[in-house]
Each structure stands twice: as C-alpha cells, then as structure tokens.
N, C-alpha and C positions, 0 to 999 in steps of 0.2 A: 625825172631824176636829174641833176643837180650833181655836179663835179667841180671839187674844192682842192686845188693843188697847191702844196706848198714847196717850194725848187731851194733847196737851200746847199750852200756854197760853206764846207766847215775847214778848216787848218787841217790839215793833216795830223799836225801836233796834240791835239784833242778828238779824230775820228772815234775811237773805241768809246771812250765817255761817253761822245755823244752819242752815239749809236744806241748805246746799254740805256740812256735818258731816253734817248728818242723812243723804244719800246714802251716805256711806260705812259709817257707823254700821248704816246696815241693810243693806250688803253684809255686814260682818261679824255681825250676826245672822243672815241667811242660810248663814251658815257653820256654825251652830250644828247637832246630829244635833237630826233632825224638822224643823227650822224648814225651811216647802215655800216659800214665795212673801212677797210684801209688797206691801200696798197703800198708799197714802199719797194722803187724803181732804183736801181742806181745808171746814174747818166754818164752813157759812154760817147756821146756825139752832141753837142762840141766836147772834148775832150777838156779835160780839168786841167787848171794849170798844176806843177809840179809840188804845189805845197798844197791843195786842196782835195778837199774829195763832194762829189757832186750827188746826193739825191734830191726827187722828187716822190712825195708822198702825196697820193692820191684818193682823196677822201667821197665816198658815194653819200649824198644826202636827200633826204625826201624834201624836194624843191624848198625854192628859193626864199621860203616864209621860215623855214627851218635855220635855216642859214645865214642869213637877217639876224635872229634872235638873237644867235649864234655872235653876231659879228655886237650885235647893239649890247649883250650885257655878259659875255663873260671872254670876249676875243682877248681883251684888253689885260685882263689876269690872268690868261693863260699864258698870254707870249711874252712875260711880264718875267715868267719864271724861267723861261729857257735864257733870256736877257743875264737874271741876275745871276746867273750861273757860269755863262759862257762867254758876260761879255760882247766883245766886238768880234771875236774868233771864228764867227760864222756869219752869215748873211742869208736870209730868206724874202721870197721874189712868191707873190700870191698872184692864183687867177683862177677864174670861174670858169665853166663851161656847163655847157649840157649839151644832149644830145638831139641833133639835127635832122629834120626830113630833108632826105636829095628829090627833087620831084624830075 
C-alpha cells in the first residue's frame, strides 16, 4: 500500500469554497483505478499563519503502478481544475510514502 498526501495551504478568504470543492474533488479521485480511500487531516502543528487554514489529505493507493498512471495521464487535469478556480489562493505541497518494516 502506497500513500499519496496532498498538504495544502488555502486564504482563509476562500476556506468554506474550498472545503465544499475539496469533498467532491476527492470523490473524484476516489474514482481513480487503485485510489482505495481518503483521509482529510486538519493541520494543527506547525500552526497556520493568521490568513490560512492548513489540510492534509491523505490518499490510500494499491502501490506505486497505480499511482504512476495516476500521475502520467490524468494528474495534470485534475489539478488543472482546483488552479482554475482558486487561482494563487492556495498552495499544495505533494509526497509519497508507504509503509515501512522496523527490523
């Protein structure tokens, strides 16, 4: 399993929009082959500055082939539409993980 976080940084000015976007936005990444589930964190440490509000969405994906596809033929249209909507008003910060043996 395969974990797809996206941290993104919105205006305060626009949080409810986004927020009300951002639900459906991760319906249709749910729709994506592999993408299993979605988390959606709000980030309390580092603390937001005074005009922002900080989530982190957390995406469960059947490995790294799924995600790949993901990234090679429809990344590019989907983050295409949170852009043409919202602008500069937010900022999103991506990174992979998966899960680790301690030995």
């Amino acid at each position: 399993m395969v974990f797809y976080e996206v941290n993104l940084r919105i205006d305060t000015a626009i949080a409810t929009e986004y927020r009300a976007w951002l639900a459906g936005h991760i319906k249709e990444m749910l729709d994506v082959p592999g993408f299993v589930d979605a988390e959606v964190l709000e980030v309390i440490d580092p603390a937001a500055p005074a005009d922002c509000v900080q989530l982190s969405v957390r995406y469960r994906v059947h490995g790294m082939a799924a995600l790949q596809d993901y990234f090679e033929h429809r990344a590019a249209k989907i983050r295409e539409a949170g852009t043409a909507r919202f602008g500069g008003r937010f900022q999103a910060e991506r990174r992979v993980l998966q899960s680790a043996t301690l030995t």
